[in-house]
N, C-alpha and C positions, 0 to 999 in steps of 0.2 A: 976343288970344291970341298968346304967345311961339311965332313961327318955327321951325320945329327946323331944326337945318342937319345936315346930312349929309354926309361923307366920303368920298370912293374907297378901295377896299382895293385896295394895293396887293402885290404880292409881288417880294420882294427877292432876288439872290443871293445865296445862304445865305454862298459867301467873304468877303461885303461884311461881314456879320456873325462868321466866323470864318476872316479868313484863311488859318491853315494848319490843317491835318485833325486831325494828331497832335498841335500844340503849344496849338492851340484847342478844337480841336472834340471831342475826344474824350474830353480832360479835363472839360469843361462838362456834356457827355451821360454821363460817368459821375455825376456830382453831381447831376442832375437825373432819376435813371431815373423817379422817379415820376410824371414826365411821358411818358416813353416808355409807362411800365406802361398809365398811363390811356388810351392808345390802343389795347392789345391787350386790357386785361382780367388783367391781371399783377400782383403786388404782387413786387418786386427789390429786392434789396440787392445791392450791392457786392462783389466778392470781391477783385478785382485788372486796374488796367488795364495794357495790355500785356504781356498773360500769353503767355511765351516756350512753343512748341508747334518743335521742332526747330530750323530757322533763322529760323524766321518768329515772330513776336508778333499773338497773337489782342489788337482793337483793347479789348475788353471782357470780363469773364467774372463774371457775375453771379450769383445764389443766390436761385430762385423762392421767397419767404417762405412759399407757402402747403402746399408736399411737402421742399422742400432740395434739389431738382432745380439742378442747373446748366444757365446759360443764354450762350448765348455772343454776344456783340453784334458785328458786323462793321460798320462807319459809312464815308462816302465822303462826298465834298464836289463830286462828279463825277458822270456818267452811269454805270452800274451798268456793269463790264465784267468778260471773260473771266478776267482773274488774281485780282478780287476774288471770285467763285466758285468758281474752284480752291482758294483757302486756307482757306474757307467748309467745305468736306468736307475738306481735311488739320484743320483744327483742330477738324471735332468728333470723327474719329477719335482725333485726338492729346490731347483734354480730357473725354471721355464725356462731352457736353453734350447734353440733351435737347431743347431748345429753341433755334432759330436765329433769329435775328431779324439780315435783312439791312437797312440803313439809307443812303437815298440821295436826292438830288431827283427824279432822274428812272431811270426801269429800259428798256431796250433788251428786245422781247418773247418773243425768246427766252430773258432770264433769268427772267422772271415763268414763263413754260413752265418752265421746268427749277424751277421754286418749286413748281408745280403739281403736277409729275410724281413730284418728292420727298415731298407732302403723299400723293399719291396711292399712291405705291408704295413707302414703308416703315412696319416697323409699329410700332404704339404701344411705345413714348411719346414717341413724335420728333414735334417740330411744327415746321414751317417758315414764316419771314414776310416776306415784303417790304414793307418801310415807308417811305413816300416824305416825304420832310423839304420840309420849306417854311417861309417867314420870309417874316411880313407885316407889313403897318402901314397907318395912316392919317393922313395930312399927316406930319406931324413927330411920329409917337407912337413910343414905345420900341419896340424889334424885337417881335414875337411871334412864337414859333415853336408850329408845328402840325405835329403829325404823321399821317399816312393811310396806313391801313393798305389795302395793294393788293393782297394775298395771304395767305391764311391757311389752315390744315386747314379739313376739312370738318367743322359742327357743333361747331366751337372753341366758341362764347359758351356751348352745353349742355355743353357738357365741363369749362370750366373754372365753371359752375355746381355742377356735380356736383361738384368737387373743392373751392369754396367752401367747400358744405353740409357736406362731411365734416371739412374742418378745425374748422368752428365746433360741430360736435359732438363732434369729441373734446375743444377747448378748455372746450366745457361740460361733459362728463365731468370731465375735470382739475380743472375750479374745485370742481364735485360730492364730487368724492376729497377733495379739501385740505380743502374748510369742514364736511366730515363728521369726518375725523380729528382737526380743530383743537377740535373740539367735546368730543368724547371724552378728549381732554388737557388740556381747558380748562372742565370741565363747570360752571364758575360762569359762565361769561360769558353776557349775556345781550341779546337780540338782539329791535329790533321787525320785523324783517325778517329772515324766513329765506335762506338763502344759495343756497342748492339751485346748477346751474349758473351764477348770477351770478357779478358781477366781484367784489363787495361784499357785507361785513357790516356790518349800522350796531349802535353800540352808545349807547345813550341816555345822556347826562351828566345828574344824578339834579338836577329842581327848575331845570332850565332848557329849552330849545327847542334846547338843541346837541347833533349826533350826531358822534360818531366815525366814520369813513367807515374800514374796513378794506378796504385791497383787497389783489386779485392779478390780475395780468395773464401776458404770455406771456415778460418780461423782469423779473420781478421782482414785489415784491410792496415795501407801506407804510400809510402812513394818511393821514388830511387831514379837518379838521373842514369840519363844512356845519351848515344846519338843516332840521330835520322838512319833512316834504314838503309841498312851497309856501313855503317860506321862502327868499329868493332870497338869494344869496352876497352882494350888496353891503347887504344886512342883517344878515347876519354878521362881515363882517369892521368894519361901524362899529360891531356891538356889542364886539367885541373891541379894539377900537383903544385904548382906554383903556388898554390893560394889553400893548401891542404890544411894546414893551421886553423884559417879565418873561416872558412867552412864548414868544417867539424864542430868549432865552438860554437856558429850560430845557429846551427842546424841539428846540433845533439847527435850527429852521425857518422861513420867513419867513412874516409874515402876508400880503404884497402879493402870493401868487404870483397872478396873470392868473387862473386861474380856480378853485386849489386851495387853500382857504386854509390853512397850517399842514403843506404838503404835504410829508412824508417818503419819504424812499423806497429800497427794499434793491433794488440791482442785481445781476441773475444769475437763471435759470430755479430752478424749486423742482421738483425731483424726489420726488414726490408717491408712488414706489414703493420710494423710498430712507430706511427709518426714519433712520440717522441725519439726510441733510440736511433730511429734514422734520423732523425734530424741532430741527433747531437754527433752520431757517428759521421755525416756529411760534413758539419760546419767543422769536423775538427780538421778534416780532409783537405776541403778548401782553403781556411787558414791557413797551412799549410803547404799549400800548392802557391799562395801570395807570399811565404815567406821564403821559400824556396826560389823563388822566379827574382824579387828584388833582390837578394842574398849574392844568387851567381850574377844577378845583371851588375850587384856594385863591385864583385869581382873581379870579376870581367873587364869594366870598364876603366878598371888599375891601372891596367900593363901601359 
C-alpha cells in the first residue's frame, strides 16, 4: 500500500502575498470578487475601484448581480482600525450602497461590536460584514487565499435564499415571455422540446441526430448545435469535422468551442416588453436558426 504523506497548512502574511494594499491588493480583489462572493453568498460584478466619495476613495464599489443593489467593499492589509470605519459610514452615506462588506486579517472587538450593532439597529436592506482574509499553503504550494466570514445580519443565508428564488423566477418568467412571443412570429418553427421557462429551444435538423440549440440567457441570446438527448458533444463535433472548414465560414463560428459546438452568440439584454427590440432580437434569432439548418443540411448532404 502507497504511503500518503501529508502536509502542514500553513498561514502566510497576506503582505507577503500583496505587498501594498492599494497597488496590490485591491486591484487583485476587485478581479476576483467571485471569490469574495462565494463566501458570503453573493454573486458581484465590478462597478469601479477607487470610487472617489468627497476627499476620500471608497477601495471597491460593486453591483449585487442578483437585485442591482450597490455593494461597497472596504479591504486592509492590517488589523481592522478606527479610520477604516469612519470611511466605512462617510462612503455609504456618500454612495447609497446597501451592502458593506468590511475586508481584513484580523478585527479588534469592538469593530465586530459596531458590525453587530449596525446589522442590529438599521433597517432593511442594509447588511453589514466583516470578513477576515487569510493566505495559506502547504510546503512550497502556490499562495491560497480564504476568506471567513466573522460577521454578518441576522438570517442572511434565508434572506439571500429568498432573493435567489425570486430572481430565478422572474428569469423564468422572462425566458416564458420571449419563447411564447418567438412562437407566435415564427409559427412554422418547430420544436421537440417545448421552451416554457427554459433557457432553450431545440429545433431538429430533418434526417439526422443534430439539433439546433436556441438560447437566451440574462446577457444575450444565440445558437450552438448539439445531438438528441444522450448524444455526447465529442460525438458531435467528430461528426462534423469533416466539413469544419465549410461551417465555420458560413456560420461565422467555431467548431472547437470547449463545450458549444458552433456557438454564436448576440450580446445585450432582450427586452421582452419592448416590441421593437423583441422583435429585431427574434428575427435576428430565426434567421439564423434557417441558416443554420440549410448550412448543416447542405453539409450533410455531401458525404
Amino acid at each position: 500500500m502507497t504511503e500518503v504523506i501529508f502536509g502542514e497548512l500553513e498561514e502566510i502574511v497576506p503582505r507577503i502575498a500583496w505587498p501594498n494594499e492599494a497597488l496590490n491588493f485591491t486591484p487583485w480583489l476587485s478581479a476576483n470578487l467571485t471569490r469574495l462572493g462565494a463566501a458570503i453568498g453573493l454573486q458581484m460584478e465590478l462597478v469601479q475601484e477607487e470610487m472617489a466619495v468627497g476627499r476620500f476613495a471608497a477601495d471597491i464599489l460593486a453591483r449585487n448581480s442578483l437585485d442591482g443593489s450597490l455593494v461597497l467593499i472596504e479591504n486592509q492589509l492590517e488589523r481592522s482600525d478606527h479610520s477604516h470605519l469612519g470611511q466605512i459610514l462617510t462612503y455609504l452615506t456618500g454612495l447609497q450602497a446597501e451592502t458593506v462588506i468590511w475586508v481584513a486579517p484580523n478585527f479588534r472587538e469592538e469593530h465586530l461590536s459596531a458590525i453587530r450593532w449596525l446589522n442590529d439597529n438599521t433597517k432593511e436592506p442594509f447588511s453589514f460584514f466583516a470578513v477576515k482574509l487569510k493566505v495559506l499553503r502547504i510546503g512550497e504550494s502556490p499562495y491560497a487565499p480564504h476568506f471567513e466570514v466573522v460577521e454578518s445580519p441576522n438570517d442572511w443565508d434565508e434572506a439571500i435564499r429568498e432573493l435567489r428564488d425570486v430572481a430565478q423566477s422572474a428569469t423564468a418568467l422572462r425566458r416564458r415571455r420571449f419563447w411564447d412571443r418567438y412562437k407566435v412570429m415564427f409559427p412554422d418553427v418547430a420544436s421537440d422540446r417545448p421552451a416554457g421557462g427554459r433557457s432553450s429551444l431545440w429545433h431538429n435538423v430533418a434526417g439526422t441526430d443534430l439539433v439546433i440549440s436556441q438560447w437566451l440567457s440574462q446577457k444575450g441570446l444565440g445558437l450552438f448545435v448539439r445531438g438528441r438527448l444522450g448524444v455526447p458533444m465529442s460525438s458531435v463535433v467528430g461528426h462534423l469535422r469533416p466539413f469544419q472548414e465549410q461551417l465555420e465560414q458560413a456560420l461565422t463560428a467555431k467548431l472547437d468551442y470547449p463545450k458549444f459546438p458552433l456557438l454564436l452568440r448576440k450580446n445585450g439584454e432582450v427586452d421582452v416588453e419592448t416590441d421593437e427590440d423583441f422583435a429585431e432580437q427574434a428575427t435576428w434569432l430565426h434567421e439564423h436558426l434557417l441558416l443554420y439548418e440549410a448550412e448543416l443540411t447542405k453539409a450533410l448532404a455531401s458525404v
